[in-house]
C-alpha positions as CSV (number, residue, x, y, z in Angstrom):
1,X,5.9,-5.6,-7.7
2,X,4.6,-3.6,-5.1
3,X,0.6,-3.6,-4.4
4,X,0.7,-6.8,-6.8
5,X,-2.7,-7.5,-5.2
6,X,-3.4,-3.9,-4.1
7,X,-6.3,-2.1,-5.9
8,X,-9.7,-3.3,-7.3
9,X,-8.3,-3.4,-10.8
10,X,-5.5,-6.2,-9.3
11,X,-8.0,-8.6,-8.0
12,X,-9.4,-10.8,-10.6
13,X,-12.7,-9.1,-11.0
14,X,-11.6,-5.9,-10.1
15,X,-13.7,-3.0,-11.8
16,X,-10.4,-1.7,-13.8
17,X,-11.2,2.1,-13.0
18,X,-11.1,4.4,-10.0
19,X,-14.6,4.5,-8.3
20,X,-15.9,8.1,-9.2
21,X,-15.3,10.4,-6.4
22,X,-12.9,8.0,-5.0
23,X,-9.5,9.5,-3.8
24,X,-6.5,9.0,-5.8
25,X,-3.1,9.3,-3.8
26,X,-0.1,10.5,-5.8
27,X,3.7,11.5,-5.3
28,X,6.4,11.1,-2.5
29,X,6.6,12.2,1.0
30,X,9.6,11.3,3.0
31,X,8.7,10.9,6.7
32,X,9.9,10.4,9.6
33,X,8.6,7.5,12.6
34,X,8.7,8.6,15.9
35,X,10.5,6.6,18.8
36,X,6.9,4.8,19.1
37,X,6.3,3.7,15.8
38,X,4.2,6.7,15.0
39,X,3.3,8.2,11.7
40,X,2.2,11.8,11.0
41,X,-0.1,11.4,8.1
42,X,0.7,14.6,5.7
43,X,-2.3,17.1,6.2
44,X,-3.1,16.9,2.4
45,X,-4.0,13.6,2.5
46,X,-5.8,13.0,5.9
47,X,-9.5,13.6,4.8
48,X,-9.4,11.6,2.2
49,X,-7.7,8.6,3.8
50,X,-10.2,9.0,6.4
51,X,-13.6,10.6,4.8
52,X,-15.9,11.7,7.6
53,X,-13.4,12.1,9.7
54,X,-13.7,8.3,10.7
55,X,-9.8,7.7,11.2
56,X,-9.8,4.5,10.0
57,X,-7.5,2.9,7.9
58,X,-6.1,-0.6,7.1
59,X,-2.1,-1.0,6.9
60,X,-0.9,-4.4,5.5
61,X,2.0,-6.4,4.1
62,X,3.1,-6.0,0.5
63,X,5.1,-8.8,-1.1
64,X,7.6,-6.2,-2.0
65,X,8.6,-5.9,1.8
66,X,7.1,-2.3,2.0
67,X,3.6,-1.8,3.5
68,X,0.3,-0.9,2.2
69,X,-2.0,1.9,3.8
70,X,-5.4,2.0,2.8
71,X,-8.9,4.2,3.6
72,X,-10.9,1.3,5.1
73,X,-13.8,1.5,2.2
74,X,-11.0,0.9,0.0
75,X,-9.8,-2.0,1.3
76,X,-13.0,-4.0,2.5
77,X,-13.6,-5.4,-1.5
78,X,-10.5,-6.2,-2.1
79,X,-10.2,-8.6,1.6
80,X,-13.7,-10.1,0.4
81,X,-12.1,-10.7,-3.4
82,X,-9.0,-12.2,-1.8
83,X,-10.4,-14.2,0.8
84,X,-12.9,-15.2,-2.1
85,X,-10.2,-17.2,-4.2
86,X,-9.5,-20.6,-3.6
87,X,-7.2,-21.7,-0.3
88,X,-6.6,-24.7,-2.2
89,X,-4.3,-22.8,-4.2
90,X,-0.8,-22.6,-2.1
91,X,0.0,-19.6,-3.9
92,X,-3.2,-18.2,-3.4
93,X,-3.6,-19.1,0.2
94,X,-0.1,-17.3,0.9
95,X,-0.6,-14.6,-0.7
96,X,-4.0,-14.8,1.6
97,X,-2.0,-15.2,4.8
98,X,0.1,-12.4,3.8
99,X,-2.1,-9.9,3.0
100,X,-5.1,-10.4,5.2
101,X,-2.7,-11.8,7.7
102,X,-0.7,-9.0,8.5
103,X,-3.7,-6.8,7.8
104,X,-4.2,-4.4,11.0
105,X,-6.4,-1.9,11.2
106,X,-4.9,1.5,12.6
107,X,-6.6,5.6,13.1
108,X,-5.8,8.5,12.5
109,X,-5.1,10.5,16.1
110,X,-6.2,13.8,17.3
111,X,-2.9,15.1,15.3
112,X,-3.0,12.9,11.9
113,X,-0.5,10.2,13.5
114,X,-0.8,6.4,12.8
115,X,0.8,3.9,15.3
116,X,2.6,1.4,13.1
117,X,2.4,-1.6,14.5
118,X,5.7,-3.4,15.9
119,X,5.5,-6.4,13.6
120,X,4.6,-4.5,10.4
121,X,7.9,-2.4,10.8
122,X,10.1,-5.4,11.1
123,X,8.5,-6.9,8.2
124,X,9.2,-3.8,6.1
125,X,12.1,-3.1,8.3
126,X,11.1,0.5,8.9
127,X,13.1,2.0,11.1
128,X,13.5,6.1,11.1
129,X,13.4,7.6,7.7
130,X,10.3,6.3,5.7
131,X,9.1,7.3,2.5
132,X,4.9,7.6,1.8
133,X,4.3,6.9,-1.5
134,X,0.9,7.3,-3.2
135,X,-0.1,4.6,-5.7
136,X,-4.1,5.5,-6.7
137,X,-6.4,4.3,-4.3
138,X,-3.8,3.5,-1.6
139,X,-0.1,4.5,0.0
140,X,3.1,2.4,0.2
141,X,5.1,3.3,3.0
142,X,8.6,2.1,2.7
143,X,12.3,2.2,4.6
144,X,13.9,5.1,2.6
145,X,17.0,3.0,1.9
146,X,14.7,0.1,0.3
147,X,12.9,2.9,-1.4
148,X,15.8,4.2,-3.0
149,X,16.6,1.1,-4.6
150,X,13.5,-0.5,-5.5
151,X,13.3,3.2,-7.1
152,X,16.8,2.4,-8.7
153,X,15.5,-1.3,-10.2
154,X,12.6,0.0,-11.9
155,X,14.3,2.2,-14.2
156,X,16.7,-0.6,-15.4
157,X,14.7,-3.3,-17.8
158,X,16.5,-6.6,-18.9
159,X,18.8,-6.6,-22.2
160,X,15.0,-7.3,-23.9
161,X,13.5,-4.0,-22.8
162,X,9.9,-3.1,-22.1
163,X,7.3,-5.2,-20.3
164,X,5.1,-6.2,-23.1
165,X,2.2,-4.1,-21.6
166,X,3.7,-1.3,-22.0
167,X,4.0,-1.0,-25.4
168,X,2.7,2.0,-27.2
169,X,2.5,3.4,-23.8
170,X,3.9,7.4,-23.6
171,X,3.6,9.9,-21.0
């Protein structure tokens, strides 16, 4: 359920399809936080989390207890969308509060590092070993352990199999 809100295409409205041009992140990187919360972004992904050289970078809450990491342009239109729908909603406006809430914005240092910020690693209760996992327009960074077994859960479907939408889907 990770990044349930995550990219354009999540949002009600989203556009559906990657902006041409637009970065698409991909594959596993385990990592490991230093004593001060820091993150070495992998050098094959720092230009285009941070085009220009900019550095900047939003890191958020996921519902899923893992964090999201996105290149700033990529997450200003989905903030407006979200902030957009109705508060009135109590779903909605906690999903809002989640999201947006716990929304910081963090650089990239001289040396590609990110400081995570203290309350963002207890909610994904990131400790050591993290795992950077790219998902399109954006990263979740997870505790390895959690990884392993949100990993483990999504190759196990119910006695009815498939999700619906994913029929007639191959690789």
């Amino acid at each position: 359920m990770a990044g349930q809100a995550g990219d354009a295409a999540d949002v009600p409205g989203g556009a559906g399809v990657a902006d041409a041009g637009a970065p698409l992140f991909r594959g596993v990187t385990q990592l490991v936080l230093d004593a001060k919360g820091r993150l070495a972004i992998p050098a094959k992904h720092r230009d285009a989390l941070a085009p220009g050289g900019d550095g900047r970078l939003v890191l958020t809450a996921d519902p899923s207890r893992c964090l999201l990491l996105y290149p700033l342009a990529a997450w200003e239109p989905i903030q407006s969308r979200l902030m957009a729908l109705s508060s009135f909603d109590e779903k909605i406006r906690g999903l809002q509060r989640l999201i947006v809430g716990h929304a910081d914005d963090v650089e990239l240092d001289a040396a590609g590092r990110i400081l995570v910020p203290p309350a963002l690693r207890r909610y994904a209760s990131l400790d050591k070993h993290v795992v950077l996992v790219g998902q399109g327009r954006k990263f979740e960074l997870w505790d390895e352990g959690q990884w392993q077994h949100a990993t483990a859960q999504a190759i196990t479907f119910p006695a009815d199999g498939m999700p619906p939408e994913l029929s007639g889907f191959t690789l």
